[in-house]
N, C-alpha and C positions, 0 to 999 in steps of 0.2 A: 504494500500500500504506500501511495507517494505522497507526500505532506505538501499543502502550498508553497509558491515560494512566496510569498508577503510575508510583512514582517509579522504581522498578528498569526501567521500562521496555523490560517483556518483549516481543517478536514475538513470534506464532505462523508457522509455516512451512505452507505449498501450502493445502492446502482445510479448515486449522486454524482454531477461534475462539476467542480469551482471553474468558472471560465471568464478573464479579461477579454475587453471590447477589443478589437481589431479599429484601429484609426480611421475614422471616416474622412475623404476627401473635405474640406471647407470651401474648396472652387469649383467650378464645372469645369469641362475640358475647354469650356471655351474662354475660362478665365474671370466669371462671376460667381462672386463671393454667395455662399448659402447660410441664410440665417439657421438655427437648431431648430426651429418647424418644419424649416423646408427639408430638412436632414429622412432620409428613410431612417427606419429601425433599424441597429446593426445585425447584421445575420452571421458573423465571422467572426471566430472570436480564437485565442487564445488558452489552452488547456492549460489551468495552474495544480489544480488539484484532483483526485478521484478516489472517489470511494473505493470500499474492499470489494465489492462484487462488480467493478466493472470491467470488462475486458477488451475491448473494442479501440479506446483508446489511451493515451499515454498523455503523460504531464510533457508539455514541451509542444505536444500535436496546434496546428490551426484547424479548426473546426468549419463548416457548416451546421446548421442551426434551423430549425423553425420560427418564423420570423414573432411570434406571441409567445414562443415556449420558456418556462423557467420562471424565476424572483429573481428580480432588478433587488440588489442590495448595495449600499457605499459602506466599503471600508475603508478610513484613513484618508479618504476625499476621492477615492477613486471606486468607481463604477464595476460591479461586476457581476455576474449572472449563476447560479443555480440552475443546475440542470437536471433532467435524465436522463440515461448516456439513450435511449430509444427514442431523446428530441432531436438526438442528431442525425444532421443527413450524411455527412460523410467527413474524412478530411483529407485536407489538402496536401497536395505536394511531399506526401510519404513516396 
């Protein structure tokens, strides 16, 4: 079982995944600025933490995501998501 890496150093419990947001563009390609309403929801995130019973993926992975799926929580000022590893859709660039 892989411990987060933040400093509070959250678990997730059984088939639980702790996952940081992936950076969203602030520009368009065409070089205008996006307010945060105009921002989609992130779908791509960063794997920090997993529970015991997950197997699928690993601490370190970038994720795809169900764009509704999980608890928005802030730790430390920074944003992060609650998962179940069965909200994921797949990940990236393994």
């Amino acid at each position: 079982m892989a411990e987060a890496t933040t400093t509070t150093k959250f678990r997730p419990l059984k088939e639980r995944v702790f996952v940081s947001f992936a950076e969203e563009p602030d520009k368009t390609a065409g070089g205008l600025y996006l307010p945060d309403t105009a921002k989609e929801k992130p779908q791509r995130g960063k794997v920090e933490g997993v529970g015991s019973e997950v197997k699928e993926v690993k601490v370190g992975d970038t994720i795809l995501f169900d764009k509704y799926s999980g608890s928005k929580i802030n730790i430390d000022g920074n944003d992060y998501l609650i998962l179940k590893e069965e909200d994921i859709l797949g990940i990236l660039g393994s």
